[in-house]
PADO-740916 format. One line per field, with one value per residue: residue number from 1; x, z, y of N, C-alpha, C in turn; residue in three letters. Coordinates in nm, 3 decimals, always signed. Example, Ala and Ser with C-alpha at 12.3 -4.5 7.8 and 13.67 -1.06 7.14 Angstrom:
lumfi	c(1, 2)
n_x	c(+1.319, +1.285)
n_z	c(+0.780, +0.708)
n_y	c(-0.569, -0.225)
ca_x	c(+1.230, +1.367)
ca_z	c(+0.780, +0.714)
ca_y	c(-0.450, -0.106)
c_x	c(+1.320, +1.290)
c_z	c(+0.780, +0.787)
c_y	c(-0.330, +0.003)
loro	c(ALA, SER)
END
This chain:
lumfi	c(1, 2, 3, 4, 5, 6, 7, 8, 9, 10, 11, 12, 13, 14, 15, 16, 17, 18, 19, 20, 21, 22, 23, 24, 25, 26, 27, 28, 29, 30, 31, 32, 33, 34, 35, 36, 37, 38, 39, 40, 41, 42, 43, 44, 45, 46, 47, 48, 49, 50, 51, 52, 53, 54, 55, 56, 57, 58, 59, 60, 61, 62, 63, 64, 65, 66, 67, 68, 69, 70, 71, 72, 73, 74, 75, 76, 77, 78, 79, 80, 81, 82, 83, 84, 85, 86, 87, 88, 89, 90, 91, 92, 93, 94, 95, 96, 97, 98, 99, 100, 101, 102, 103, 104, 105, 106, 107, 108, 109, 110, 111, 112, 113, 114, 115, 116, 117, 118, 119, 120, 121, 122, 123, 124, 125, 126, 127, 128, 129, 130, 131, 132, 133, 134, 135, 136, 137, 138, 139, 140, 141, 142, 143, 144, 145, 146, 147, 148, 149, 150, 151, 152, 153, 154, 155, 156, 157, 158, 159, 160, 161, 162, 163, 164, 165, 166, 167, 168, 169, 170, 171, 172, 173, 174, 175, 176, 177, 178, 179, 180, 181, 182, 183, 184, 185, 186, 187, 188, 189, 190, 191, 192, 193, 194, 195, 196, 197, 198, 199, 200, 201, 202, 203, 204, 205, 206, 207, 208, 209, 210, 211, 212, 213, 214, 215)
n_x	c(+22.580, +22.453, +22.279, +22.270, +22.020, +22.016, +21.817, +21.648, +21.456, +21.273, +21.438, +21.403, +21.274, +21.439, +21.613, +21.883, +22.081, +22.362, +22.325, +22.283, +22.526, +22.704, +22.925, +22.917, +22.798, +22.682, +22.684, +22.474, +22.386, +22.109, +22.043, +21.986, +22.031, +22.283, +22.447, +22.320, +22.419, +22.734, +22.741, +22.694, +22.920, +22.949, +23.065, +22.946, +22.938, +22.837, +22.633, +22.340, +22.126, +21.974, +22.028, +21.962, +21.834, +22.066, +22.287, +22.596, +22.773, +22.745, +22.688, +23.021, +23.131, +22.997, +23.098, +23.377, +23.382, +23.230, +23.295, +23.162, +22.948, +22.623, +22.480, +22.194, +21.934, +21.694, +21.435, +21.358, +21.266, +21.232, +21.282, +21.491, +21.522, +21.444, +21.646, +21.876, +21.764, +21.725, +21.973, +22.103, +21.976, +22.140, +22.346, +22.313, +22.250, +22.206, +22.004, +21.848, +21.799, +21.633, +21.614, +21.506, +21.302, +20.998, +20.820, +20.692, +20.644, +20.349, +20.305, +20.568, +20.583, +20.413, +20.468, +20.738, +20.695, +20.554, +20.788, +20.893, +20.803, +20.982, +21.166, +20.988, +20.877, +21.140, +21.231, +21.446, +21.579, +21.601, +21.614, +21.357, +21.326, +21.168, +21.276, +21.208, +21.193, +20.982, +20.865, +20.884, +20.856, +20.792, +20.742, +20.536, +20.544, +20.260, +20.275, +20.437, +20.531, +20.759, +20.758, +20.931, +20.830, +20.884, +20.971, +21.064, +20.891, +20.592, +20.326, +20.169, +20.113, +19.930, +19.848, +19.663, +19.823, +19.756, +19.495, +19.344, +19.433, +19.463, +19.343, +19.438, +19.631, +19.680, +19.876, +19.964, +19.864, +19.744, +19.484, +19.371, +19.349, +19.201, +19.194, +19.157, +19.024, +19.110, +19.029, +19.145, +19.152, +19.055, +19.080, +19.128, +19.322, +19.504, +19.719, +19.757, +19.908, +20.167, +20.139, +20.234, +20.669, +20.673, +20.547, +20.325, +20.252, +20.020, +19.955, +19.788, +19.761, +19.842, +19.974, +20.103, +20.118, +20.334, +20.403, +20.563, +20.566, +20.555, +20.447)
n_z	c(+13.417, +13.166, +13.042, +12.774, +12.618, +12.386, +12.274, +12.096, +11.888, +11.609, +11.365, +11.163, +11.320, +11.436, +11.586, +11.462, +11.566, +11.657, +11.713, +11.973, +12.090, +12.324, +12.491, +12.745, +12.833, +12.814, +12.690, +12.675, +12.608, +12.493, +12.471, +12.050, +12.031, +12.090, +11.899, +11.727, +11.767, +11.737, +11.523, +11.416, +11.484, +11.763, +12.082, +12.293, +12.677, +12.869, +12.826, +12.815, +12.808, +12.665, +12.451, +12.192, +11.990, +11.827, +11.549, +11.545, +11.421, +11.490, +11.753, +11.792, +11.784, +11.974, +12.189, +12.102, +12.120, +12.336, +12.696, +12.929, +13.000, +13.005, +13.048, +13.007, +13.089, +12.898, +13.051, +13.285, +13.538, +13.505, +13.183, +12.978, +12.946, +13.160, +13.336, +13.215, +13.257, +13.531, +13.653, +13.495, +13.673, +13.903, +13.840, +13.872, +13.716, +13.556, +13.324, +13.156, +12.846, +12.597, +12.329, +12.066, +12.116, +12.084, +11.827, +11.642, +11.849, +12.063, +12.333, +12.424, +12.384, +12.574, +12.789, +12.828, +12.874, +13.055, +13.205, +13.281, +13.498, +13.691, +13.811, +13.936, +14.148, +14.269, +14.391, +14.254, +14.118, +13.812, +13.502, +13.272, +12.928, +12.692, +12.331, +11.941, +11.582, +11.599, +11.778, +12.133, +12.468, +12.838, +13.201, +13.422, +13.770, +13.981, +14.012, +13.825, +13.559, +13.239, +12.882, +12.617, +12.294, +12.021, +11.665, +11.523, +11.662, +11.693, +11.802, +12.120, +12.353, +12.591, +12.871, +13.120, +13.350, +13.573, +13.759, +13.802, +13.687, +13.885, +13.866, +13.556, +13.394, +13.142, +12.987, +12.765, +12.511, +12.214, +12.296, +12.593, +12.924, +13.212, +13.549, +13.520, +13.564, +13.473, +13.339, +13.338, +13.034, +12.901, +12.667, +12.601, +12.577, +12.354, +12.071, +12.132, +12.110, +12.096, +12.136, +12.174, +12.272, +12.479, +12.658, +12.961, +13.184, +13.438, +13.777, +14.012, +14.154, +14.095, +13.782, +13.474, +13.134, +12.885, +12.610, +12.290, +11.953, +11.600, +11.263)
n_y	c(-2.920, -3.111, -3.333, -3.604, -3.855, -4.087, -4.303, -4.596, -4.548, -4.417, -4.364, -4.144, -3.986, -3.858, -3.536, -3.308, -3.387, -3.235, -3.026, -3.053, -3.110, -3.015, -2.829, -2.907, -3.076, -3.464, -3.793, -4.033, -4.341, -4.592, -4.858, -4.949, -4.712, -4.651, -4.755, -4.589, -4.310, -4.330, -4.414, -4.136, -3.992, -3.979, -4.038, -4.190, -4.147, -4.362, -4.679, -4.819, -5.162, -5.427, -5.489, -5.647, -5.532, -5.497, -5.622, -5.823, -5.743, -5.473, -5.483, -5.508, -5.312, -5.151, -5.222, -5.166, -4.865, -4.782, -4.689, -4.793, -5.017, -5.130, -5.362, -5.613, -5.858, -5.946, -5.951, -5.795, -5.571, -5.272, -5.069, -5.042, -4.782, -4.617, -4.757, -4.590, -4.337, -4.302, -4.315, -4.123, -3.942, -3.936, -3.840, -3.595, -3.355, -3.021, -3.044, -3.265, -3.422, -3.649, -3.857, -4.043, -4.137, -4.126, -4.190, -4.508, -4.742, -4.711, -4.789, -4.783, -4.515, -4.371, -4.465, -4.350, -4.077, -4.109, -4.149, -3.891, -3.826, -3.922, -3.726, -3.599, -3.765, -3.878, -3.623, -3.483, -3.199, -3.161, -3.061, -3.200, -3.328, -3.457, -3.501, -3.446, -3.466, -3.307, -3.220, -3.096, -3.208, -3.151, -3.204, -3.016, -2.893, -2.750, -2.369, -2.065, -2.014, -1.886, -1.876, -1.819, -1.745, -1.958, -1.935, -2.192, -2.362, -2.371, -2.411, -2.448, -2.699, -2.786, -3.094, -3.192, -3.437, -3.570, -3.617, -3.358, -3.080, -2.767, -2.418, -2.323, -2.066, -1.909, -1.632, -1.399, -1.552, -1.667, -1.793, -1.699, -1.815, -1.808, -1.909, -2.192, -2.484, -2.792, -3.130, -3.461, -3.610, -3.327, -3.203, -2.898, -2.717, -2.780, -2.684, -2.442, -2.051, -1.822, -1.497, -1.316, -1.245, -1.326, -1.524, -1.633, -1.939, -2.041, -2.252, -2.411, -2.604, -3.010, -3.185, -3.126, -3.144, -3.044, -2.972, -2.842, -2.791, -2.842, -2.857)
ca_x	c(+22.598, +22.377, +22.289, +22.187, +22.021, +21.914, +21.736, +21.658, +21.364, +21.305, +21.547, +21.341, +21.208, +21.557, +21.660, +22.020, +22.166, +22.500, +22.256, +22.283, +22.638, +22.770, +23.113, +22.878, +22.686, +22.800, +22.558, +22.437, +22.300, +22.003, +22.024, +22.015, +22.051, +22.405, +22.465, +22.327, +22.547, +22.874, +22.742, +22.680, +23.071, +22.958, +23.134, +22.874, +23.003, +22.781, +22.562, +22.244, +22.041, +21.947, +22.134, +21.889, +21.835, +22.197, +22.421, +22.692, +22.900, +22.703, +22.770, +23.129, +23.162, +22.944, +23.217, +23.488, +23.396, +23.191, +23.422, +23.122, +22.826, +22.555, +22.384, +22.098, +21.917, +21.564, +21.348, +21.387, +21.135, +21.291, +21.297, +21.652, +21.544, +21.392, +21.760, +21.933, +21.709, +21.770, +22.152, +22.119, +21.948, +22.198, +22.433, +22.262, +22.260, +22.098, +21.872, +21.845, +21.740, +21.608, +21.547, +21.499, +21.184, +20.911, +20.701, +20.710, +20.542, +20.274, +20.326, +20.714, +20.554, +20.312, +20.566, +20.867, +20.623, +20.501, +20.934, +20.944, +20.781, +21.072, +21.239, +20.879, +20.879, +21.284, +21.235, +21.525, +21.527, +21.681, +21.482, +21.353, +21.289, +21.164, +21.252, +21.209, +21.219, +20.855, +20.847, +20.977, +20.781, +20.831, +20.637, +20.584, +20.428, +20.256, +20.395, +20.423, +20.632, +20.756, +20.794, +20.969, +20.804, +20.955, +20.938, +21.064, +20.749, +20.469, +20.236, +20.197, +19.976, +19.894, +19.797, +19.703, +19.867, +19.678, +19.291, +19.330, +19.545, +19.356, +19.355, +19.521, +19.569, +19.770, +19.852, +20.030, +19.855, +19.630, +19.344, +19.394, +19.293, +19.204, +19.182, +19.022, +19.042, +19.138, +19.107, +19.256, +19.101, +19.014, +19.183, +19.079, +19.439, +19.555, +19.722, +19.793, +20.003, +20.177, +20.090, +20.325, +20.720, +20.647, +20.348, +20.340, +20.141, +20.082, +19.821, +19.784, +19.783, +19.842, +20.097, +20.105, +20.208, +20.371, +20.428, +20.543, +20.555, +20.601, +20.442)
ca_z	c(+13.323, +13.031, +12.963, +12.639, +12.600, +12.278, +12.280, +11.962, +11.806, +11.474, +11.335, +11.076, +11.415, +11.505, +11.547, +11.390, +11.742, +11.675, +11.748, +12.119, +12.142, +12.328, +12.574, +12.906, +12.803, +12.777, +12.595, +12.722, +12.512, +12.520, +12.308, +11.925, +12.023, +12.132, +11.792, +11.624, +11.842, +11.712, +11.329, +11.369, +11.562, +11.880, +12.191, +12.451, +12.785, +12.872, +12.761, +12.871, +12.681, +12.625, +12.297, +12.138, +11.831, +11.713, +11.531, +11.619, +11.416, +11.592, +11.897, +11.826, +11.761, +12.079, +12.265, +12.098, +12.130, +12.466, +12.789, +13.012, +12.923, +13.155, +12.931, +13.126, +13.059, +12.785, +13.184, +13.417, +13.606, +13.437, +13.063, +12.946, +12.943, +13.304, +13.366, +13.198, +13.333, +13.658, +13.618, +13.447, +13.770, +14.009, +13.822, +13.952, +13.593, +13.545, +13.215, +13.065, +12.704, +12.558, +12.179, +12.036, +12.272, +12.074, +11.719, +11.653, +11.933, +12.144, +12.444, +12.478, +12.407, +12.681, +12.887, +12.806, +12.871, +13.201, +13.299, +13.295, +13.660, +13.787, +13.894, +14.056, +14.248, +14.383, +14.447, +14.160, +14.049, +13.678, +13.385, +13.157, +12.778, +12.508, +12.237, +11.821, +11.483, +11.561, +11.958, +12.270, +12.588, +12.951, +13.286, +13.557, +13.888, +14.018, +14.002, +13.743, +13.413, +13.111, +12.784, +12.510, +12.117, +11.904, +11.557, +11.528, +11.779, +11.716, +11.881, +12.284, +12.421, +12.793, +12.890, +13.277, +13.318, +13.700, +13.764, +13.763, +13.689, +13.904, +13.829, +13.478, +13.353, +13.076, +12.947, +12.597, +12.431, +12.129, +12.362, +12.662, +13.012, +13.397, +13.655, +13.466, +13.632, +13.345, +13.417, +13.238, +12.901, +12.857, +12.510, +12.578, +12.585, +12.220, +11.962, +12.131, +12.048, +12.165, +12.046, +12.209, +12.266, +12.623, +12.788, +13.119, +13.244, +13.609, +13.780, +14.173, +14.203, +13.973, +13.689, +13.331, +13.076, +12.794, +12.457, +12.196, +11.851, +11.488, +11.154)
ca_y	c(-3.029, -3.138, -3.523, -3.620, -3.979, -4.160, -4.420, -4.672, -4.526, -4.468, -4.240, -4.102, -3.888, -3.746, -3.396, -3.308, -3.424, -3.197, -2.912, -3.067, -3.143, -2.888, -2.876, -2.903, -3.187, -3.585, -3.826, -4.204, -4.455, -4.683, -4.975, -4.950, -4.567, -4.664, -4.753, -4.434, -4.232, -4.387, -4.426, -4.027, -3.992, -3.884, -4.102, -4.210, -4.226, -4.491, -4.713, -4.955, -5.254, -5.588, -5.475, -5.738, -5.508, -5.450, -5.716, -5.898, -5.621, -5.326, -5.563, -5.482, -5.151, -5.057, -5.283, -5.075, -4.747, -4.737, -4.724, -4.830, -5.081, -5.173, -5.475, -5.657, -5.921, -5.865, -6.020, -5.722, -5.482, -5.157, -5.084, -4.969, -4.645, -4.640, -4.744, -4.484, -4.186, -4.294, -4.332, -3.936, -3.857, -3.957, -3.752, -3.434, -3.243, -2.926, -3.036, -3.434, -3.426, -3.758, -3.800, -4.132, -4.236, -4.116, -4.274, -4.660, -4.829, -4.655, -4.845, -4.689, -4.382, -4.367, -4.506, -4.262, -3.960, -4.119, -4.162, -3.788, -3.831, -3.961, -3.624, -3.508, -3.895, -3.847, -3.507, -3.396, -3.025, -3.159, -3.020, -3.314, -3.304, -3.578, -3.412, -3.549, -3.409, -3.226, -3.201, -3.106, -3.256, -3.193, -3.153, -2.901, -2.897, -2.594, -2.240, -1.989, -2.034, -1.832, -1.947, -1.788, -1.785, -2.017, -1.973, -2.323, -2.492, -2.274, -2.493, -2.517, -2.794, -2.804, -3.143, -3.272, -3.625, -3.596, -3.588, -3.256, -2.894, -2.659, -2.286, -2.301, -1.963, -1.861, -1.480, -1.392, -1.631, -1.652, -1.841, -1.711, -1.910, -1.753, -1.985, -2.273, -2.635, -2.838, -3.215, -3.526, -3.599, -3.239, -3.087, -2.751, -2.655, -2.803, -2.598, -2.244, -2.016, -1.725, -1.389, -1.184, -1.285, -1.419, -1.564, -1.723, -1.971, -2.075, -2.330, -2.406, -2.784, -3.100, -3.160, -3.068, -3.172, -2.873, -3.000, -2.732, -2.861, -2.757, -2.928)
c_x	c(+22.464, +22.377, +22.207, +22.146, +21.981, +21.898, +21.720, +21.521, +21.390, +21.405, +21.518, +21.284, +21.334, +21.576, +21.777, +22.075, +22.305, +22.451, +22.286, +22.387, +22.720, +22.924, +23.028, +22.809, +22.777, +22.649, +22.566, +22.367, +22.247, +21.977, +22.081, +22.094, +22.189, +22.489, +22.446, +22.403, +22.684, +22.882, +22.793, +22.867, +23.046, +22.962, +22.985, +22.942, +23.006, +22.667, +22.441, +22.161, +22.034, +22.050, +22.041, +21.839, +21.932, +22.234, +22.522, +22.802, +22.867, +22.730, +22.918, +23.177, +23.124, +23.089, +23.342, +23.501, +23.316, +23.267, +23.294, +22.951, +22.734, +22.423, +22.331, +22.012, +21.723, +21.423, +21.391, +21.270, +21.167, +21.292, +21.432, +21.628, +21.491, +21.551, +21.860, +21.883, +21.767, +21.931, +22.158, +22.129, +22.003, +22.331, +22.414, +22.281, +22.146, +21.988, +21.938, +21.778, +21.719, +21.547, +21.563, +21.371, +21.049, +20.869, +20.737, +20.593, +20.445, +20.298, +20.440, +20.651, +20.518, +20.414, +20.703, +20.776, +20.562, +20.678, +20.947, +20.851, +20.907, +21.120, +21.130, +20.917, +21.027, +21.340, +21.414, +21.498, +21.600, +21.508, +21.478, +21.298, +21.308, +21.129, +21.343, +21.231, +21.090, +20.831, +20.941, +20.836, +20.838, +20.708, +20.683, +20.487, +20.361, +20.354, +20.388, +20.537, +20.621, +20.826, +20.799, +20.907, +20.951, +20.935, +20.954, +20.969, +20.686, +20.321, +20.266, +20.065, +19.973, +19.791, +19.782, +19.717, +19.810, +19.559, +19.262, +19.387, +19.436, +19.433, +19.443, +19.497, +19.729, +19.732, +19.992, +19.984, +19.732, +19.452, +19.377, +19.296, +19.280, +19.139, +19.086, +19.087, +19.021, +19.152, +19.140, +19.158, +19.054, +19.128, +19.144, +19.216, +19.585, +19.591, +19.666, +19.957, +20.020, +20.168, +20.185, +20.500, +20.725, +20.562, +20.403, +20.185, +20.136, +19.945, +19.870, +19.830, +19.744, +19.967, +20.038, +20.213, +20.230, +20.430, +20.429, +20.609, +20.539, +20.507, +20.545)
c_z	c(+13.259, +12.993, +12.898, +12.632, +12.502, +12.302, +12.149, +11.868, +11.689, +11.448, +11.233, +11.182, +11.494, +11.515, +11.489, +11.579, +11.737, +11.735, +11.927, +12.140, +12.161, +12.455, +12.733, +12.924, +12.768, +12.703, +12.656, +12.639, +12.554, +12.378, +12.158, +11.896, +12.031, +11.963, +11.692, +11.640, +11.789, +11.555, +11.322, +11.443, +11.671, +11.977, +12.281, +12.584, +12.876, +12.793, +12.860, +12.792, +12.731, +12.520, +12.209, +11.996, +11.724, +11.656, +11.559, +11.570, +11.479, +11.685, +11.891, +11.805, +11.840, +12.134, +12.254, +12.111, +12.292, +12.610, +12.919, +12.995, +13.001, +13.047, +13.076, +13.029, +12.948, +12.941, +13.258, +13.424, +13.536, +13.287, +13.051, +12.949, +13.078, +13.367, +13.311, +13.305, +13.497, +13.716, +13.634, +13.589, +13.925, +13.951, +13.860, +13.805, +13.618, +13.466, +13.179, +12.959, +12.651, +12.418, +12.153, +12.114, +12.225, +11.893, +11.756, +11.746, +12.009, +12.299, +12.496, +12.456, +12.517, +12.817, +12.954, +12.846, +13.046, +13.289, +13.336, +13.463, +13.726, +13.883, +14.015, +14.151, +14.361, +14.424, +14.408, +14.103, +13.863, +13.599, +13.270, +13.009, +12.692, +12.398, +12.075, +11.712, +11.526, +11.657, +12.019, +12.375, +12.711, +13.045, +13.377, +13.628, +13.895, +14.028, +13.869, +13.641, +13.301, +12.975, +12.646, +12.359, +12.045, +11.744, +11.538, +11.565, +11.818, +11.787, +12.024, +12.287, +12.563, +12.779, +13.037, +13.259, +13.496, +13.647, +13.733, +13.753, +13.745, +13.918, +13.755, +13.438, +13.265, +13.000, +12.823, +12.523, +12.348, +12.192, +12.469, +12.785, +13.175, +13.494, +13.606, +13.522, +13.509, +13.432, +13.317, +13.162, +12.856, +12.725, +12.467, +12.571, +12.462, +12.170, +12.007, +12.080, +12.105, +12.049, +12.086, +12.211, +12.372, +12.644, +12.864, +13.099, +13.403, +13.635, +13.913, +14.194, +14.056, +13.894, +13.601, +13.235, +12.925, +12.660, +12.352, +12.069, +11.687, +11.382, +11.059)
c_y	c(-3.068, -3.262, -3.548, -3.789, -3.986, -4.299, -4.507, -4.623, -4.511, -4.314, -4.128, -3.978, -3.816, -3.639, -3.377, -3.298, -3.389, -3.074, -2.902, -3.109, -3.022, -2.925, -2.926, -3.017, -3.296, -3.678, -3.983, -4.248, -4.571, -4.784, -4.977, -4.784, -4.539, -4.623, -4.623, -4.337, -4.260, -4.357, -4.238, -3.960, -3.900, -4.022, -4.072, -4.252, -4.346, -4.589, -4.840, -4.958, -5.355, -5.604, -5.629, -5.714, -5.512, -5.621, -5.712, -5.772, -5.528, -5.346, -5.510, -5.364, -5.065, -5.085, -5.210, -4.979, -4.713, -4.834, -4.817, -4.889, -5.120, -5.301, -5.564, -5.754, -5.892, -5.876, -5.931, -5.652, -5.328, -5.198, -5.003, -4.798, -4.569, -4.634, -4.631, -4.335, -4.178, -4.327, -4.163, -3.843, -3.819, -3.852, -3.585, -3.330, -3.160, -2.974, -3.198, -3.423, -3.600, -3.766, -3.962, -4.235, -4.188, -4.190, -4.426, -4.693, -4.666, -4.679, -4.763, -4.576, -4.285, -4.368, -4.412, -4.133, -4.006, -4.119, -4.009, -3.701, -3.825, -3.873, -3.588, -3.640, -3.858, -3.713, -3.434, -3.267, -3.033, -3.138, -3.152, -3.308, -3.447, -3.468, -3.505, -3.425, -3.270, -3.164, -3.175, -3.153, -3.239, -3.159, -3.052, -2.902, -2.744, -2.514, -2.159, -1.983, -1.886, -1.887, -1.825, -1.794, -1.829, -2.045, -2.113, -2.443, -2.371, -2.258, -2.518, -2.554, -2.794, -2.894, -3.204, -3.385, -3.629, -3.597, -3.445, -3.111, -2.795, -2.503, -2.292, -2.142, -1.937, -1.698, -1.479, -1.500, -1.631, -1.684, -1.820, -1.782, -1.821, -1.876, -2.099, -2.444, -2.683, -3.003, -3.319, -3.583, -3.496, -3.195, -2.972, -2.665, -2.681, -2.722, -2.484, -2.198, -1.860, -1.609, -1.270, -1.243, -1.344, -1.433, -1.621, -1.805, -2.049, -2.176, -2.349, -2.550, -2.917, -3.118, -3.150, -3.136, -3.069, -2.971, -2.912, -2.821, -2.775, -2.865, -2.985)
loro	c(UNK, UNK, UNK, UNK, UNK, UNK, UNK, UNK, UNK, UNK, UNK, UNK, UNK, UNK, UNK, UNK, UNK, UNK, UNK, UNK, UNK, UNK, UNK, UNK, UNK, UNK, UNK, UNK, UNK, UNK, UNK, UNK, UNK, UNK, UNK, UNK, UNK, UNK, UNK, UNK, UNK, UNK, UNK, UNK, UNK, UNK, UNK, UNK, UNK, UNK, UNK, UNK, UNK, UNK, UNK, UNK, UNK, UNK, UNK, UNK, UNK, UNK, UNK, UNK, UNK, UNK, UNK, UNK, UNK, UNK, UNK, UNK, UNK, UNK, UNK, UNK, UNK, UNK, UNK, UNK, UNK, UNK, UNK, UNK, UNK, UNK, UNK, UNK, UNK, UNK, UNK, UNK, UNK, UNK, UNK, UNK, UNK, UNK, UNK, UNK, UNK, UNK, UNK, UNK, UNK, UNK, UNK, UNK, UNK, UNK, UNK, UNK, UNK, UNK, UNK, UNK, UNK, UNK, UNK, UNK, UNK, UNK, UNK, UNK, UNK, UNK, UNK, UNK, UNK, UNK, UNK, UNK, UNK, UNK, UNK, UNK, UNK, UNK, UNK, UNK, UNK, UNK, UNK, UNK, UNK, UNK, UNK, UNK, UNK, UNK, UNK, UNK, UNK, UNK, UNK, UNK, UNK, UNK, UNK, UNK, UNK, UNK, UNK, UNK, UNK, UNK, UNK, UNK, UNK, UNK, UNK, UNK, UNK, UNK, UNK, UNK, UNK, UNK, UNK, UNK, UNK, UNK, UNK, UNK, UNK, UNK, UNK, UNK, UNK, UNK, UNK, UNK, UNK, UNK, UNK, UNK, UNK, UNK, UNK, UNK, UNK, UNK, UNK, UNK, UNK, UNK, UNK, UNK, UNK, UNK, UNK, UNK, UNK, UNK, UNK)
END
C-alpha cells in the first residue's frame, strides 16, 4: 500500500497529483490540502487540521466529502502534519509520498524535511518522499543504494542532516566520491549527476539526505 498526503502549501509547487493516483494507494489530507484534494476530485480517506485556513464553505465541503476528520485545536505539541505522518505510519505502507509541504514558509520547510526521521526514530521500514513540482526528498541510513537516471530530476544532492556521513562514496556519477566523510554544512555533494544509467552510492554511518531535482 501507497499513502499519499497533501498538505496546504502553495499550490503553485504541486506535481499533477493524478500522476500518483494509482489503485494501491489512498490519499490523507492536511488542512487546506484537504481542500485541494476534493477541488481536484480525488476522495481523501482522511483528513487532519486546525482547518483554520479554509472557509466556512471549504469547511463544508471537507465535512461532505471526507468520511473521517481528525480536527484539533491551532495549541497542540504536533503540527498537523506530524499528525498525519504518524497516522500513515501506523498503517504499515510500503512508500508515503507527501507533496504540499515544501515553498512558502521556511520554518515548515525545515520542519517537514526533519519529519522524514520519524520512520528512522520508530524503527518503520516505509519509504518516505517530499515530493513538489521541482523535487523529490528522502533519507537513508547506512548501506548501499541504487538510483536510476532520471531525465525528469537530473540533479542529485547528497546532504548529511547528522554531524557526520562517514565513508560517502558514490560510483556512476559525473563527480565521483570514495570513502569521503562528509559532515553537516559541507556542499561538496550539490548538483551531481549521473553519467551512466545507474550509480550507487553507499556510506558506513550517519544519515543523508538525497534530493534529486530538475529546473
Amino acid at each position: 500500500m501507497i499513502i499519499n498526503i497533501l498538505a496546504g502549501g502553495p499550490e503553485g509547487q504541486l506535481s499533477d497529483l493524478t500522476e500518483y493516483t494509482q489503485k494501491d494507494s489512498i490519499w490523507a489530507g492536511v488542512d487546506r490540502g484537504v481542500f485541494h484534494l476534493i477541488n481536484r476530485g480525488i476522495r481523501p480517506v482522511i483528513a487532519f487540521g486546525d482547518f483554520d485556513s479554509v472557509s466556512d464553505h471549504e469547511w463544508l465541503m471537507i465535512e461532505t466529502e471526507v468520511a473521517e476528520i481528525n480536527r484539533f485545536r491551532p495549541e497542540k505539541d504536533e503540527t498537523d502534519m506530524e499528525l498525519a505522518l504518524n497516522w500513515a505510519l501506523k498503517q504499515q505502507p510500503q512508500k508515503i509520498r507527501i507533496f504540499g509541504a515544501t515553498g512558502g514558509r521556511l520554518d515548515h520547510l525545515l520542519a517537514n524535511i526533519q519529519l522524514l526521521l520519524l520512520p528512522f526514530n520508530q524503527k518503520h521500514h516505509a519509504e518516505v518522499y517530499l515530493i513538489d513540482r521541482y523535487n523529490e526528498v528522502f533519507l537513508t541510513g547506512p548501506g548501499m543504494y541504487t538510483l536510476r537516471k532520471q531525465a525528469s530530476h537530473k540533479y542529485i544532492s547528497f546532504l548529511p542532516l547528522t554531524l557526520q556521513v562517514a565513508n560517502l562514496t558514490l560510483e556512476g556519477f559525473k563527480y565521483p566520491l570514495k570513502n569521503r566523510h562528509i559532515s553537516i554544512g559541507s556542499t561538496l555533494c550539490i548538483s551531481n549527476e549521473l553519467v551512466d544509467d545507474y550509480g550507487t552510492f553507499s556510506f558506513s554511518e550517519g544519515i543523508l539526505i538525497v534530493i534529486r531535482s530538475h529546473d
